[in-house]
C-alpha positions as CSV (number, residue, x, y, z in Angstrom):
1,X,-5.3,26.0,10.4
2,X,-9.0,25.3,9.9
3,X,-10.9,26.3,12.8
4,X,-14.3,24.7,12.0
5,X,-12.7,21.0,12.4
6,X,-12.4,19.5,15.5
7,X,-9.0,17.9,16.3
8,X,-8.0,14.9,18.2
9,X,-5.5,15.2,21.4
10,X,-3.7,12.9,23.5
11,X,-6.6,12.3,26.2
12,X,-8.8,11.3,23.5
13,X,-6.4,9.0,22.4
14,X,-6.1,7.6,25.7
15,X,-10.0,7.0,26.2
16,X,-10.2,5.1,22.9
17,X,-7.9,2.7,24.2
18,X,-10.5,1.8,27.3
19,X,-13.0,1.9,24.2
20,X,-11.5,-1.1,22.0
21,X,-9.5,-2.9,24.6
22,X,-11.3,-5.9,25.0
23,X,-10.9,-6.5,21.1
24,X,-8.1,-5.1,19.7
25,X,-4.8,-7.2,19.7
26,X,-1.6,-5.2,21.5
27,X,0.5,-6.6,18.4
28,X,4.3,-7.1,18.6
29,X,7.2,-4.6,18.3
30,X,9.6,-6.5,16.9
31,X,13.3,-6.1,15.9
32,X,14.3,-7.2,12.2
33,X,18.1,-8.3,12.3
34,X,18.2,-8.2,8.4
35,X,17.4,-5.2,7.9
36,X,19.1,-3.4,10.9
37,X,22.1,-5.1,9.6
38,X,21.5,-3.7,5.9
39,X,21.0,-0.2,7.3
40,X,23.2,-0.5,10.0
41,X,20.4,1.0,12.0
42,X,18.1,-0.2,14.8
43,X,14.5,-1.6,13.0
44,X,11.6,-2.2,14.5
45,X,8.9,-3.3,13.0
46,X,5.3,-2.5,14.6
47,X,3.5,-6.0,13.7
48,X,0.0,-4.4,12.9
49,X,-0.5,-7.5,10.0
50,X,-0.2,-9.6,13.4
51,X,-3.8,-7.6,14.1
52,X,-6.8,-9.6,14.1
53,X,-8.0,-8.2,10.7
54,X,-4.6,-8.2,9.6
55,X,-4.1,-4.2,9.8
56,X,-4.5,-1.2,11.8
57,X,-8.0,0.0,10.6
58,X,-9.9,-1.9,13.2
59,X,-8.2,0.0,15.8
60,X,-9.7,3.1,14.4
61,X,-13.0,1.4,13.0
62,X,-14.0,-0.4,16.2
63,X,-13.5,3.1,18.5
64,X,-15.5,5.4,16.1
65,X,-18.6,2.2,16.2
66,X,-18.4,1.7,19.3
67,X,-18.9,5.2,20.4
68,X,-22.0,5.8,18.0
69,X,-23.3,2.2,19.8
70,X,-22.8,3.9,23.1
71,X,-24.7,6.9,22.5
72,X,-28.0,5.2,20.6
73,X,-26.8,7.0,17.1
74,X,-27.4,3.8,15.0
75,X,-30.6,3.0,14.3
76,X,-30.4,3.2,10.7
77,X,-27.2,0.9,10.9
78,X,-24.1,2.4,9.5
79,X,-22.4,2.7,6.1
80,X,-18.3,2.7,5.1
81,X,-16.6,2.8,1.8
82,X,-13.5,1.0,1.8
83,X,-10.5,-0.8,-0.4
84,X,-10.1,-3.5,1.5
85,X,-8.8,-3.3,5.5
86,X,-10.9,-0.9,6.8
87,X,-14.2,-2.4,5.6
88,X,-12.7,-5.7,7.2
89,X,-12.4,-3.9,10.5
90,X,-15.8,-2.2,10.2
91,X,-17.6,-5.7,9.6
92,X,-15.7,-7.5,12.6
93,X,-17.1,-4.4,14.2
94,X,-20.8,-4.8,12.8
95,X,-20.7,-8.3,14.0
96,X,-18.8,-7.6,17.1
97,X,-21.9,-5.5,18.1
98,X,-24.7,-6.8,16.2
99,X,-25.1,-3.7,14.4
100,X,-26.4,-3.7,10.2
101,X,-23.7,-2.4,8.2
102,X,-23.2,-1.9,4.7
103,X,-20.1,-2.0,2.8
104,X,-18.8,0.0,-0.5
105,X,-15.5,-1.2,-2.0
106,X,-14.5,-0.7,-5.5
107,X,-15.2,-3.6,-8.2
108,X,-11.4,-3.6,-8.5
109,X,-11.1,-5.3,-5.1
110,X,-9.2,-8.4,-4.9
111,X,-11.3,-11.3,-4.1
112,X,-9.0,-12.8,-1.1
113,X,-10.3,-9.0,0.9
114,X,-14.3,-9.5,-0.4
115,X,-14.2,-12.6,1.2
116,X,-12.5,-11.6,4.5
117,X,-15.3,-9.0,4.9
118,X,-18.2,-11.4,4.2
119,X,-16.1,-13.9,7.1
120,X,-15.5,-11.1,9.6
121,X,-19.1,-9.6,9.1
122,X,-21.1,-12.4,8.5
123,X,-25.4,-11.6,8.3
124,X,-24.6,-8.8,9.7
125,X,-22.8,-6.9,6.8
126,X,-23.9,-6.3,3.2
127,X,-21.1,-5.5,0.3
128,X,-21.9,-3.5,-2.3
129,X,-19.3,-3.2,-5.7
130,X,-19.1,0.4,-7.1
131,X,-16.7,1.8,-9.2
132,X,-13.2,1.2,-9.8
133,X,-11.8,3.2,-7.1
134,X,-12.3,3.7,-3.2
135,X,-13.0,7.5,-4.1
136,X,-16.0,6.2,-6.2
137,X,-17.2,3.7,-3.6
138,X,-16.9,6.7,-1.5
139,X,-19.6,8.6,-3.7
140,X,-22.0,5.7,-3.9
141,X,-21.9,5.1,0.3
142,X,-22.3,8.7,1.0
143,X,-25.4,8.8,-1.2
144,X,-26.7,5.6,0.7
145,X,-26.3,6.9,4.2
146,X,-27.8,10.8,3.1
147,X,-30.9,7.8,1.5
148,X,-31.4,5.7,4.2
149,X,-30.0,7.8,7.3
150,X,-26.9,5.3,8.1
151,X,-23.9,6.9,10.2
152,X,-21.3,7.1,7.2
153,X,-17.8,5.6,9.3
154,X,-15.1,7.2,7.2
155,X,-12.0,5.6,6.6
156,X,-10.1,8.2,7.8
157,X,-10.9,11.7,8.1
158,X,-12.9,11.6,11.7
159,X,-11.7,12.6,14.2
160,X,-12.5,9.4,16.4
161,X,-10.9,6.9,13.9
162,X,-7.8,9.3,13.8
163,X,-7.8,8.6,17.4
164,X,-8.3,5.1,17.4
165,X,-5.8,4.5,14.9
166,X,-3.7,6.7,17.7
167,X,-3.8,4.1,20.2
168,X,-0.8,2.2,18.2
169,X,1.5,5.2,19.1
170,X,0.7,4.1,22.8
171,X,1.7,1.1,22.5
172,X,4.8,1.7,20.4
173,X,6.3,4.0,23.3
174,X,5.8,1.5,25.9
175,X,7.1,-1.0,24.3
176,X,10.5,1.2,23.0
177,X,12.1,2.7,26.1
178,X,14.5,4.3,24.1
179,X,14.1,7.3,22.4
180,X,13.0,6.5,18.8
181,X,14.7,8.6,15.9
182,X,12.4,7.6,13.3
183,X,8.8,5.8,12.6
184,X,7.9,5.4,8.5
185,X,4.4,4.6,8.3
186,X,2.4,4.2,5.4
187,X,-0.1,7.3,4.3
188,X,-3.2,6.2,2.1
189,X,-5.9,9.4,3.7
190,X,-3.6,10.4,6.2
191,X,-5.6,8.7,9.6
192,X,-3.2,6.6,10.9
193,X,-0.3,9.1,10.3
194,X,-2.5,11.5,12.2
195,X,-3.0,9.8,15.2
196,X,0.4,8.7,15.4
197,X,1.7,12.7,15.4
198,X,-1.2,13.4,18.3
199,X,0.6,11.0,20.2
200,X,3.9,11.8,19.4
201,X,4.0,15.5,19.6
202,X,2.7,15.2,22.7
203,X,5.2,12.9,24.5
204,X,8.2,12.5,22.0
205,X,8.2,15.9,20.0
206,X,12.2,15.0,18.8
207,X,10.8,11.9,17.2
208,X,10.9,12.6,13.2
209,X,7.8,11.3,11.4
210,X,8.0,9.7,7.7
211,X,5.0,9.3,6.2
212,X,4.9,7.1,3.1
213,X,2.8,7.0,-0.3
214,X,3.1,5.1,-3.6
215,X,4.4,7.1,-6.5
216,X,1.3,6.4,-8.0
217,X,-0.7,8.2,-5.5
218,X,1.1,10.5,-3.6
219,X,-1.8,12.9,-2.5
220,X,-0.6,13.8,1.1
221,X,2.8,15.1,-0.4
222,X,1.3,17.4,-3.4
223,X,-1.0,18.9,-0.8
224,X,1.2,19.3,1.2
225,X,3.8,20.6,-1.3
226,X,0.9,22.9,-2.6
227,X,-0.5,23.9,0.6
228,X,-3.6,22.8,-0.1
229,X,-5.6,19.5,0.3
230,X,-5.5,18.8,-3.1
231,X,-7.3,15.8,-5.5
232,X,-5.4,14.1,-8.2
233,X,-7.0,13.7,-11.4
234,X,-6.1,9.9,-11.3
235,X,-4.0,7.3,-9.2
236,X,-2.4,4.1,-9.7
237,X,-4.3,1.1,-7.8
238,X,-1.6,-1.2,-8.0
239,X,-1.5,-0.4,-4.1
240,X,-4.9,-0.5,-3.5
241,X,-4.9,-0.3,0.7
242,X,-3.6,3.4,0.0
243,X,-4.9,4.3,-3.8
244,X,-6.3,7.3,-2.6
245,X,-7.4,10.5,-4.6
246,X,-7.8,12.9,-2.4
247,X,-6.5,12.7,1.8
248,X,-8.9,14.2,4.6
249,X,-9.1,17.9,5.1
250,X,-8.9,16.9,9.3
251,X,-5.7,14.6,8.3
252,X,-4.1,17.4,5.7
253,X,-4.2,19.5,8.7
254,X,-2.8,17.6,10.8
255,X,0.1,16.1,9.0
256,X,1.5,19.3,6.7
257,X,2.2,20.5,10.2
258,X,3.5,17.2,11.7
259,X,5.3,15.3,8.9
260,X,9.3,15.6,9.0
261,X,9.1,14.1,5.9
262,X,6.4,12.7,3.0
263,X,8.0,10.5,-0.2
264,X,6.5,8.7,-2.5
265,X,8.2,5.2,-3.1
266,X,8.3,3.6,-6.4
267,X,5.4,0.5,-6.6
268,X,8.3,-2.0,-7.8
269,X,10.4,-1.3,-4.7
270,X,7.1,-2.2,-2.4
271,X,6.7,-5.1,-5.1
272,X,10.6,-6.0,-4.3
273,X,10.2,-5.4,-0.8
274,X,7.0,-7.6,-0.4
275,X,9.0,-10.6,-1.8
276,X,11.8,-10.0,0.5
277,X,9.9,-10.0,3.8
278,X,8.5,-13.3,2.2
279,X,11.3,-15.2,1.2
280,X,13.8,-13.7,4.0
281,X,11.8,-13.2,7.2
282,X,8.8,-15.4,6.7
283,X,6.2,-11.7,7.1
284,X,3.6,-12.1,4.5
285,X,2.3,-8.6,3.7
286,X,0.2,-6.6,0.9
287,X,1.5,-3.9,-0.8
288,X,0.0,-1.1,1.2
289,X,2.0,-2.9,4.2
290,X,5.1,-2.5,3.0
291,X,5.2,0.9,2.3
292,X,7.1,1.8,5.5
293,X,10.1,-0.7,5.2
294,X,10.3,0.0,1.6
295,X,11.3,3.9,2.1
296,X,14.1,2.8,4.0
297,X,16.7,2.6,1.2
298,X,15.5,6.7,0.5
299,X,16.1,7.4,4.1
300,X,19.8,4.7,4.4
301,X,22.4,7.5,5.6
302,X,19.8,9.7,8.1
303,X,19.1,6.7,9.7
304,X,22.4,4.8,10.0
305,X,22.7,4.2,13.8
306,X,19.7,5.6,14.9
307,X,16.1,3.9,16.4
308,X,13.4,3.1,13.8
309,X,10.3,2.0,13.3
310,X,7.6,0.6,10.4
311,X,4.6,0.5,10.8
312,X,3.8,-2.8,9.0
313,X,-0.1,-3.1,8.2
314,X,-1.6,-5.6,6.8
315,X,-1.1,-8.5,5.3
316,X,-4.6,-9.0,3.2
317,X,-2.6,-10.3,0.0
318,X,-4.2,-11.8,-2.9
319,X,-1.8,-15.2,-3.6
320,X,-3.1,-14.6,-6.8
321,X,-1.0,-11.1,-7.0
322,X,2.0,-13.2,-6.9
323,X,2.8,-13.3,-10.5
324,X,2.3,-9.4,-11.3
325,X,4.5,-8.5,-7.5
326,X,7.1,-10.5,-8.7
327,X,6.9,-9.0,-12.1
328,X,6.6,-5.3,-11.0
329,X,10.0,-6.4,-9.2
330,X,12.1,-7.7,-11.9
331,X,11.4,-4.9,-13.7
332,X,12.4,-2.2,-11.0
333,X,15.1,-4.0,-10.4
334,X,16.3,-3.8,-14.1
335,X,16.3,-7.9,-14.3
336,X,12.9,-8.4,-16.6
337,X,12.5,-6.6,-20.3
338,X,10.7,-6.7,-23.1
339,X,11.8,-5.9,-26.8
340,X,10.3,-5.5,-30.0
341,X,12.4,-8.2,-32.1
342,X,12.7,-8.1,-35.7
343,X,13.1,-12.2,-37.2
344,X,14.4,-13.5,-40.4
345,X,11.6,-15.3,-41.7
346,X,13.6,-18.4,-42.6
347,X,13.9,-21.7,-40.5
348,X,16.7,-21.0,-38.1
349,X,16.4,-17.7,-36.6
350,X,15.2,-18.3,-33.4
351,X,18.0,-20.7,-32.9
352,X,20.6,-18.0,-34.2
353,X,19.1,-15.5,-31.5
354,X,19.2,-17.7,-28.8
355,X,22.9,-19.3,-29.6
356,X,24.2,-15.5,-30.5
357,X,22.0,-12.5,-29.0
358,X,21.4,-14.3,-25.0
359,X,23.9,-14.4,-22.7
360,X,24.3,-17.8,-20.8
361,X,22.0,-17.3,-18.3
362,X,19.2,-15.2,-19.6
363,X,15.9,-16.6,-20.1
364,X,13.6,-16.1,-22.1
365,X,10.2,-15.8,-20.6
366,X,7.5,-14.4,-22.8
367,X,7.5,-14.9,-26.8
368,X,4.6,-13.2,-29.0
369,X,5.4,-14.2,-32.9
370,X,3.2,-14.9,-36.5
371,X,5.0,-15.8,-39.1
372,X,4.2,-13.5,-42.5
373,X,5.2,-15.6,-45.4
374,X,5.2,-12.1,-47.5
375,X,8.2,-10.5,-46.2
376,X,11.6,-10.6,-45.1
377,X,11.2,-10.1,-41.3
378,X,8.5,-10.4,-38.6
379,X,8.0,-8.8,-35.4
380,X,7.8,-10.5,-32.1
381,X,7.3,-9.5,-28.6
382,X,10.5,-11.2,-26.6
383,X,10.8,-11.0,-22.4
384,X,14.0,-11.6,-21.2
385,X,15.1,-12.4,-17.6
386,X,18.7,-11.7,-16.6
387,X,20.9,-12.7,-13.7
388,X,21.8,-9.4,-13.2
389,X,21.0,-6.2,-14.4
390,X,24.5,-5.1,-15.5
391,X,24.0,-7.7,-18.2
392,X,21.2,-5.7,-19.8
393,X,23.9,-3.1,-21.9
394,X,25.4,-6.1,-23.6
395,X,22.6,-8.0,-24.3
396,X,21.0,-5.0,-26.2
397,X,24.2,-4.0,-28.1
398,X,24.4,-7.7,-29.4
399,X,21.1,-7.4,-30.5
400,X,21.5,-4.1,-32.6
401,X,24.8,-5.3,-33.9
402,X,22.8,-8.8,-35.4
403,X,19.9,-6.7,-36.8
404,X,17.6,-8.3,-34.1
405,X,16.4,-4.6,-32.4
406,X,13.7,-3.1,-33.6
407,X,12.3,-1.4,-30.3
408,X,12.7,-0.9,-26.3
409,X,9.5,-1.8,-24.4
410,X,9.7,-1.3,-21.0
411,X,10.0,2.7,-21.7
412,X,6.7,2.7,-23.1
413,X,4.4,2.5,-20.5
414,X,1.2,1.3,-22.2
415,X,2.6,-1.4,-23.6
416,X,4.3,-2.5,-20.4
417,X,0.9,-2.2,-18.7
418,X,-0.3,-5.1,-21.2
419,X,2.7,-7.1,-20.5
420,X,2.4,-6.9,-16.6
């Protein structure tokens, strides 16, 4: 263990809570029927999207401010560098206390989380677009705050936003009397996982911890598989609330030594899981928010009987995502695919593939064809949408035995990217 850093404890935790109190919503513990039934489990969901930024990160945000406000350590204002939710709860914070802040995010951003900043922060807060990735936005604010002498608020390796985030563990125990078997929380740089385990070891050590990461970036578990905080040469944004390069050396400390468990969960389950909690339990939620309920199918027979809990955090979707979630979800679920389609050129064809090559219900849903009056055949780019995936063997075979396949597109993943 790293002896230079300083780590956060239970007391800390404790005093943070007097610290954001009078702002910070005591959201809802809340159990899910559906899915208790589906896992034949106890759920519980933590309802951090209920939050008044719509996620955890003003819990930590607000106590790290706060404290710098207290102690007359802001005069040059302060700086963060954020995706999305915790540059929301640093402006509500700036404006909270009247403090000049500015704000890094990546250009990538979606617009619905620009504008909540500008609403939470108002005059008070200043966003600046840098990069494509909250690791670069990182680069640009630490360069501001070492220019202009602004206290840089880290997202999540500080030791007072690890304890702020802490205060959610506090709240979950007194809400749950009973002992809890599991929590899954989501894992982006590791703070809110690490102030959940200072809680936790402290008064329910039997408690496992699951902390969760998209597939494509799963930098807690590689460092943590490696043994050393360790930066991945590139990450998938898709789930851009935990898109994270690299995790903090204070949270890789913290959680190699704390974790029960760290998976990475495929970004078409949280796509599929997303539109579930929509549709089925009216809980509107990005993808970094529903990480935790979407490991549960990885975890089904550890936790079948037992007491569990998600941390579900936040809820800053883009209704403009729509489209590519619900995409991302046909596909992992082996309903949506795309082929490379070899047509007769003579009047006709199209009708022969649809009358011969679909089953009755498929669909088709994206066509890409120019005719070439110089040869036999054309290609064309065909989506197909299926009722269920167990239709998918026949529907291929039936195209191969017409002389219809040329090519298999959903294996190739640059292609799919231009599809999705």
């Amino acid at each position: 263990m790293n002896e230079t850093l300083t780590f956060p404890n239970l007391e800390a935790v404790k005093e943070a809570r007097k610290n954001i109190e009078d702002v910070v919503n005591y959201t809802p513990l809340q159990y899910n029927q559906r899915l208790s039934e589906k896992y034949e489990a106890h759920i519980f969901l933590k309802r951090e999207d209920l939050q008044l930024v719509r996620s955890y990160k003003l819990r930590g945000a607000y106590n790290k401010i706060k404290s710098l406000f207290d102690q007359g350590e802001i005069s040059a204002g302060i700086v963060c560098a954020s995706a999305g939710n915790h540059a929301q709860g640093v402006a509500f914070s700036c404006k909270q206390l009247q403090i000049k802040g500015t704000v890094f995010m990546p250009v990538t951003t979606p617009k619905q989380k620009l504008e909540q900043v500008e609403m939470f922060g108002g005059s008070f807060v200043e966003i600046r677009l840098v990069g494509d990735t909250f690791d670069a936005s990182k680069n640009a604010a630490l360069d501001f705050a070492k220019a202009f002498g602004a206290a840089f608020i880290h997202p999540f390796d500080d030791v007072q936003i690890i304890e702020g985030q802490g205060t959610l563990a506090l709240e979950i125990l007194e809400q749950q009397k009973e002992m809890l078997d599991y929590i899954f929380m989501p894992i982006g740089g590791g703070g809110l996982a690490s102030g959940i385990a200072t809680v936790f070891q402290e008064l329910s050590k039997d408690t496992q911890l699951i902390g969760v990461e998209p597939k494509g970036a799963p930098s807690m578990k590689i460092s943590i598989d490696n043994n050393v905080n360790t930066e991945l040469p590139e990450v998938d944004g898709f789930v851009d609330g935990a898109a994270v390069k690299r995790v903090g050396d204070l949270t890789f400390e913290i959680c190699k030594n704390a974790l029960s468990g760290c998976i990475p969960v495929d970004e078409g389950r949280v796509c599929d899981t997303i539109l579930q909690l929509y549709n089925k339990d009216a809980i509107v939620l990005e993808p970094a928010g529903a990480l935790s309920i979407s490991a549960l199918e990885q975890y089904r027979n550890l936790i079948k009987g037992k007491n569990v809990v998600c941390i579900v955090s936040g809820s800053n979707n883009d209704i403009t995502r729509m489209e590519e979630i619900k995409e991302r979800a046909l596909l992992y679920n082996g309903l949506k695919h795309y082929f490379m389609v070899k047509f007769p050129q003579r009047p006709g064809s199209l009708k022969d593939f649809v009358l011969n090559v679909l089953g009755p219900n498929d669909d088709i849903t994206h066509f890409e064809y120019t005719k070439k009056n110089s040869r036999e055949t054309a290609l064309a780019i065909v989506g197909i949408e299926l009722p269920d995936p167990s239709e998918f063997s026949g529907l291929q075979q039936r195209m191969q035995e017409l002389g219809y396949f040329k090519s298999y597109l959903n294996d190739n993943p640059d292609i799919l990217n231009m599809m999705v």
